[in-house]
Phi, psi and omega in degrees: 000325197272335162306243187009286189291341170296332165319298208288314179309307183313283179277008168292312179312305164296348160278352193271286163000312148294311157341270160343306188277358176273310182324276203327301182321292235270332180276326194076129151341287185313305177305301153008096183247140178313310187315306188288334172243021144278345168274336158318294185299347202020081176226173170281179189278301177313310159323322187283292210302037164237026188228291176238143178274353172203164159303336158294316196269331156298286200298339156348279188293345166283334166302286176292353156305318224265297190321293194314321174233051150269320203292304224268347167285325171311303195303302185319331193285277218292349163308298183290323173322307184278334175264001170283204168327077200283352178288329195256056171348059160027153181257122170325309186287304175335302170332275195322313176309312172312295194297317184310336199273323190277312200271105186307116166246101170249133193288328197274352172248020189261333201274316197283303187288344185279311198288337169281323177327308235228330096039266175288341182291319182250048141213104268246261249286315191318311179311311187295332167267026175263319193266301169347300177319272207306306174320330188279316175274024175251315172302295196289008176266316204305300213299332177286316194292319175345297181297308173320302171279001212247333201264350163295341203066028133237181164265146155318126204246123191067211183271142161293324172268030167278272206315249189353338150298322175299290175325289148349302189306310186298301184312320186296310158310335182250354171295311179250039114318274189285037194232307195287322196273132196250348183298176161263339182290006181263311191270327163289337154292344200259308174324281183328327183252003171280324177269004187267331165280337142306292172319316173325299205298319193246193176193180207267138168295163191287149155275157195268129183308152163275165207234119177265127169283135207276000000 
């Protein structure tokens, strides 16, 4: 019985959750009422607060739905990246094509998240629990770029996480370019500075002596 019900909590929670990003996309964040996305999710009021305690506290969790498996499609990237040839080092730009092929730019969480962004800025504890997150997804990209360069044959020139900030910056930035711009040339520019700030950032691992045989 208590599986079952942990089921059943579970996907209420995910429905509600869906719920929440057509409401945030279609109202704006700031409009937005629990009423209006229980009735989306077509739940009670008692369904959202046994799931989340505020509409803050929801977009949290649509953040970390949302980090979490952006993360695990990069690991999964840089994993096949790393299982290819080893004689034949993998190209800073491949590098780049791959993690790009994951990580999805989409306008309605492109909408949702600037508007909590901007949101959370004119309150101290939410900024503060924002910038936590994004510290926590800058460590885990440093642990992903690892995996990455090593199948490029380089290394993080410095601190890793100057590059996972860089990086970061860029997806943000170039993100709502290619959301405005119907060109291709915004995704192709979005490509072109992930590898090129990579390529800044590292450099080729040293070589290894060869082993003389006795």
């Amino acid at each position: 019985m208590q599986q079952r019900v942990t089921k059943r909590r579970s996907e209420t929670r995910q429905r509600v959750l869906d719920a929440a990003l057509d409401v945030f996309a279609d109202q704006g964040f700031g409009r937005a009422t629990v009423e209006q996305i229980c009735d989306r999710a077509g739940f009670t009021r008692g369904a959202f607060y046994s799931n989340f305690a505020s509409l803050d506290d929801l977009f949290f969790a649509m953040w970390e739905r949302n980090s979490d498996a952006m993360l695990t499609e990069l690991r999964a990237a840089a994993a096949d990246a790393l299982s290819g040839d080893e004689t034949v080092p993998i190209s800073v730009s491949a590098i780049a094509e791959r993690a790009l092929a994951v990580v999805p730019v989409d306008g309605r969480w492109y909408r949702v998240n600037a508007e909590f962004t901007a949101h959370a800025l004119r309150h101290p504890p939410l900024e503060r629990a924002l910038a936590a997150r994004e510290n926590a997804i800058a460590d885990a990209i440093v642990e992903i770029l690892g995996t990455a360069l090593a199948a490029a044959g380089r290394r993080v020139v410095g601190d890793p996480r100057v590059l996972a900030r860089a990086l970061v910056a860029v997806h943000d930035g170039t993100s709502v370019q290619c959301l405005v711009d119907a060109d291709t040339s915004a995704w192709r520019l979005r490509r072109d500075l992930v590898a090129r700030v990579v390529d800044s950032y590292t450099e080729p691992l040293p070589e290894q002596p060869e082993e003389t045989v006795q």
